[in-house]
N, C-alpha and C positions, 0 to 999 in steps of 0.2 A: 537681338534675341534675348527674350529674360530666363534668367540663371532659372535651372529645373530643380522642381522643388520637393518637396515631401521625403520621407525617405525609406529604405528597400524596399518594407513591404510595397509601398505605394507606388513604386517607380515599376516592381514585377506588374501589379496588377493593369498602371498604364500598358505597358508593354506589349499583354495580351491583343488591348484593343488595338494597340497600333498596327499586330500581324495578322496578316488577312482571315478570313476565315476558313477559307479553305484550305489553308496549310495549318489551322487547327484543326479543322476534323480530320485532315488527312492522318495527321499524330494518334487521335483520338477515337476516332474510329478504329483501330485496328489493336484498340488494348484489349486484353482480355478482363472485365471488372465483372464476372459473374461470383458470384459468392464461393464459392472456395477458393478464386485467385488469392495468391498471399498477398493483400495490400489493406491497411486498416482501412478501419469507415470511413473517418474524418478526410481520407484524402479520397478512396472508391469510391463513394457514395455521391459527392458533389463531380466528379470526374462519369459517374455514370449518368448521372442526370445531362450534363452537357451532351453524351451520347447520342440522347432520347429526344433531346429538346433541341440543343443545336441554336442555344441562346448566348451566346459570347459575353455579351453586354452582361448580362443577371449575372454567369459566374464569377466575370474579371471582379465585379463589383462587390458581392456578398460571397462567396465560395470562402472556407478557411483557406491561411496563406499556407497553412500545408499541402494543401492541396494546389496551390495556385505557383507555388516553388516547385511542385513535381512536374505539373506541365513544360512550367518555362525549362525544368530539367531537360524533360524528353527535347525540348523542341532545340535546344541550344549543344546538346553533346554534340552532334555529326559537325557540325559549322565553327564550334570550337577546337577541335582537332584541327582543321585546316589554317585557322588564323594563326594557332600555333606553329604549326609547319611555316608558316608564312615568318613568323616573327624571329625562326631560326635560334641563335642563342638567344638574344634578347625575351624570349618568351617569358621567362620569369620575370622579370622586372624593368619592362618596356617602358620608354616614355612617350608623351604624347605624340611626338614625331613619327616615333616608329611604330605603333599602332596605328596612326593612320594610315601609313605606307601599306603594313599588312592588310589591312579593312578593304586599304583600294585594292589591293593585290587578287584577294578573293573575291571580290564583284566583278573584277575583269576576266576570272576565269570562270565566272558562272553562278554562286553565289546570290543569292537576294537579300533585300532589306530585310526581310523579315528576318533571316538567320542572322542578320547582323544585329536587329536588335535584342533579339534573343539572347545572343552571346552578352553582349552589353550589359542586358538587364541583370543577367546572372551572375553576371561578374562584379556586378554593382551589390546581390543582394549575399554572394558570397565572402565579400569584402576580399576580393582578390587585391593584389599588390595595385595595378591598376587599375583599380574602382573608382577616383577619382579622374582618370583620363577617359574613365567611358561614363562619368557626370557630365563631364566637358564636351564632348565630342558628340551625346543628346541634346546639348543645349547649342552647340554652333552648327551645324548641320542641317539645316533645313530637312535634308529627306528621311531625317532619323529623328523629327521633333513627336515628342509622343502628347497623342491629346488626355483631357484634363479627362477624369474618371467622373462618370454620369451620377446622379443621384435617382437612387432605385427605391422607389418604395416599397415597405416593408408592411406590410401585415403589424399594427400593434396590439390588434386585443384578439381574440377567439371568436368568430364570428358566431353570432346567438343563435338558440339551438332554434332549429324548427318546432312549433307550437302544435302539439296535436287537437283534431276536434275532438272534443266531449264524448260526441256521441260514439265516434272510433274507439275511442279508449275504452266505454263501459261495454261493448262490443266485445275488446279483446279482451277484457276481463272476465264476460259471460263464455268466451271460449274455452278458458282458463279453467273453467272450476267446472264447464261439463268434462274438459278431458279428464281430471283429476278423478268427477267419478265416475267414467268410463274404467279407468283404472283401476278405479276401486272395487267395481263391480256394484251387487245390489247389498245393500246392508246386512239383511239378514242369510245372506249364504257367506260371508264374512268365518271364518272360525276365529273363536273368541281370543285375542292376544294374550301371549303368557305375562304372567307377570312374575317377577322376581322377588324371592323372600330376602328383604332385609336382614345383612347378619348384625349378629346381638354387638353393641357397641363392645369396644375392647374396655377393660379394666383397669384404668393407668394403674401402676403401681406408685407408693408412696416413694418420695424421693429418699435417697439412702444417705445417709450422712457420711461425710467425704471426714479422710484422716483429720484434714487439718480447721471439722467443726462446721463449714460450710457447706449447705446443701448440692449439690449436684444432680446431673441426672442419673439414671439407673443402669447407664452402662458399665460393665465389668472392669475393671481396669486388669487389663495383661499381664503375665509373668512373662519376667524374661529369662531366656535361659543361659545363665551360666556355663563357665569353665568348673570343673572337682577344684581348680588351684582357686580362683576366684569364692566360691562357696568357703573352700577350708578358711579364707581370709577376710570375707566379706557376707554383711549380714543384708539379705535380700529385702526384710520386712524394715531395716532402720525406717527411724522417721523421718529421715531428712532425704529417703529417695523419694524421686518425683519433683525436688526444689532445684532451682536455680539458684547457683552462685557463685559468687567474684571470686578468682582464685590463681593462682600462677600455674598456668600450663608450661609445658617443658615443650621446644618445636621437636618435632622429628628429624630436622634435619640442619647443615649449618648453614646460616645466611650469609654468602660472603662478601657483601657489601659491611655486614655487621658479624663480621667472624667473634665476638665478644659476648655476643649477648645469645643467652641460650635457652631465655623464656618468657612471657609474654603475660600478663595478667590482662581474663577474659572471659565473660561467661560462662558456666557449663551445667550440664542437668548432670544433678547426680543419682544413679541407679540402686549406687548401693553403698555402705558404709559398713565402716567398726570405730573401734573403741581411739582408735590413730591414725586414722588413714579414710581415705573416698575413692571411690571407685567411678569414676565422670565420663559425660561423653564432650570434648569442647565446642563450643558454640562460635564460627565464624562470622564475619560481613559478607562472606564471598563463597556463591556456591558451588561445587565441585560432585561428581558421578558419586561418591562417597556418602553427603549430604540431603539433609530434607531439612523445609523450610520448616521454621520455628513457628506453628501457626499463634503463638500467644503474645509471640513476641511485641505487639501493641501493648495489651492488656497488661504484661509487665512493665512496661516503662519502659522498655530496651527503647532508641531514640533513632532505629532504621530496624529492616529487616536482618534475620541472623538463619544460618545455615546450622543445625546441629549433626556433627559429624557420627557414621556409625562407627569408629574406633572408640573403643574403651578404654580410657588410660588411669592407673593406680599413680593418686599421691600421696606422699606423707605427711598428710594434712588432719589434723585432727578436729572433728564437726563440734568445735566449743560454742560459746555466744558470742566470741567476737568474729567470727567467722560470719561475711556481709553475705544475706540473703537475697536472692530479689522475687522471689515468687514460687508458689508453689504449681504446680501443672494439674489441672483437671485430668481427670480420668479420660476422658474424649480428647484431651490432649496429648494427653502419657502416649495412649495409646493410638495415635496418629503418628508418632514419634519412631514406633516400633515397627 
C-alpha cells in the first residue's frame, strides 16, 4: 500500500470524499446556515451551497479549509467520544496497537467507516498526539484507503458580456429621453428656475507681521491667562514667549531607579518671562491626558514627535543669548497649543 500523502488540509479534504454522501447530508442538512445563524461566511456560505447542491466532489475540492474542518468537525465529535471511551486511559497518548484495538472495538459495536474516518482525519488535521498512528492506519487498511482528490475546473476569466443589438440600445435610449420629458412636462408652463446671487468675493486681509519679522497669517494669537503670583513675576508680552528652548527641567517627582538625579534637560515653550527667570511649559516624547501634540515639532527640527505638557513650571533661568533656542511658534501654532 503506498505511504498517504499530502498533508492535513489535503488529507481532510480526501476524507470527505471517502464518506458516503449521505451521512454528509445527513450532517448538513440539518444545520441552520440562514443569515443570522452565528457562523462566518468563509465557512456558511460554502456549507450552504452544498445544502443547495448536494455536490460533494465541488466542495471537498474548492470549499475554504475552514469550512471543510468545520464539517469533518460536525461529522467526527459523536464517533470521537466513543473511541475514546474505547481507548480507556490510554486515550491521551495511544499507540498504534491500542488504537487499532479501540477502532475495531467500535465497529463491532455499530460504528462505521465513515465515522472512523472522520475521526482519523481530524485527528490528523488537529495534530493530536496520535496523528501519526492515524497516517498509518489510512495507509495500511484497505477499507480506510482514501481516494486521490479530483481535479475540478475553475472558471478563469469572466465570462464576456452579452453584446446588445444597435437597434435595441437606440430604442432604449429614445425611451430615455421621452420619459425625461414626460417629467419635464411642456417647456413653456416650466416656471422659470431661481437663480442664485453670487456673494461679493471676501477681502483677504494683508498678512500681519509676526514678532519675530516673518510673515504669518492673520490669525490672532491668544492670551493666556495667568495666576495675580505669575503676572506679579512674569511679563506676558516678553519676546521670548512663543520660543522653544533647551533648558533643565526639574522632574516632579523621584525616580527610584535614579534616586540622584533630579532634572532632566528638554525642550520647552516658553509663555512668559522676566528679567531672571522663565515661565515654561516642558516638552515630552511621551504623551499623557495632560499633553497635546506639538504640531511644529517637524518644522523645528525636534528629530520625533513631542508632547507639550499643560503644567507650567517657574525657573531660575535667566533668557540671556547663550540660552539655546530652537524656534519660535507661529500664531496658528501658539494657539493650538492653548
Amino acid at each position: 500500500m503506498p505511504p498517504i500523502t499530502g498533508n492535513a488540509a489535503e488529507i481532510s479534504r480526501r476524507a470527505l470524499l471517502k464518506i458516503s454522501e449521505s451521512t454528509i447530508f445527513t450532517a448538513v442538512d440539518g444545520l441552520d446556515l440562514r443569515g443570522h445563524a452565528k457562523i462566518s461566511a468563509v465557512v456558511g456560505i460554502p456549507l450552504r451551497n452544498l445544502q443547495q447542491r448536494h455536490d460533494v466532489t465541488t466542495f471537498a475540492a474548492t470549499a475554504p479549509i475552514a469550512a471543510i474542518s468545520a464539517l469533518l468537525e460536525l461529522l467526527a465529535t459523536a464517533p470521537l467520544e466513543k473511541i475514546i471511551v474505547a481507548l480507556g486511559e490510554h486515550a491521551d497518548t495511544p499507540n498504534f496497537e491500542q488504537l487499532c484495538a479501540a477502532i475495531d472495538t467500535v465497529i463491532s459495536d455499530g460504528s462505521s467507516v465513515d465515522d472512523v474516518v472522520a475521526v482519523l482525519a481530524f485527528a490528523i488535521a488537529e495534530e493530536f498526539p496520535a496523528a501519526p498512528h492515524c497516517r498509518r492506519l489510512l495507509e495500511e487498511r484497505a477499507d480506510l484507503v482514501l481516494p486521490e482528490l479530483p481535479e475540478v475546473a475553475l472558471p478563469s476569466a469572466p465570462v464576456a458580456p452579452k453584446e446588445t443589438d444597435p437597434e435595441v440600445k437606440e430604442q432604449r435610449r429614445r425611451r430615455r429621453e421621452e420619459e425625461k420629458k414626460r417629467k419635464r412636462g411642456p417647456s413653456s408652463q416650466r416656471p422659470p428656475r431661481p437663480t442664485k446671487t453670487k456673494p461679493m468675493p471676501k477681502t483677504r486681509e494683508a498678512p500681519r507681521e509676526r514678532r519675530d519679522g516673518a510673515e504669518g497669517p492673520s490669525e490672532t494669537r491668544r492670551r493666556i491667562l495667568f495666576t495675580p503670583a505669575e503676572l506679579e513675576r512674569f511679563d506676558s508680552e516678553h519676546p521670548l514667549a512663543g520660543n522653544v528652548v533647551i533648558v533643565e527641567v526639574p522632574f516632579d517627582a523621584t525616580d527610584p531607579s535614579v534616586p540622584e538625579q533630579k532634572s532632566k534637560e528638554r525642550p520647552a515653550l516658553v509663555v512668559a518671562a522676566s528679567a531672571d527667570a522663565l515661565l515654561i511649559r516642558p516638552i515630552y516624547s511621551s504623551p499623557a491626558p495632560t499633553r497635546k501634540v506639538l504640531q511644529a515639532w517637524r518644522r523645528l527640527g525636534l528629530d520625533h514627535v513631542c508632547y507639550v505638557d499643560d503644567a507650567r513650571v517657574a525657573l531660575n533661568v535667566a533668557p540671556t543669548e547663550s540660552l539655546e533656542r530652537v524656534g519660535r511658534l507661529s500664531d496658528p501654532e501658539w494657539n493650538a497649543q492653548l
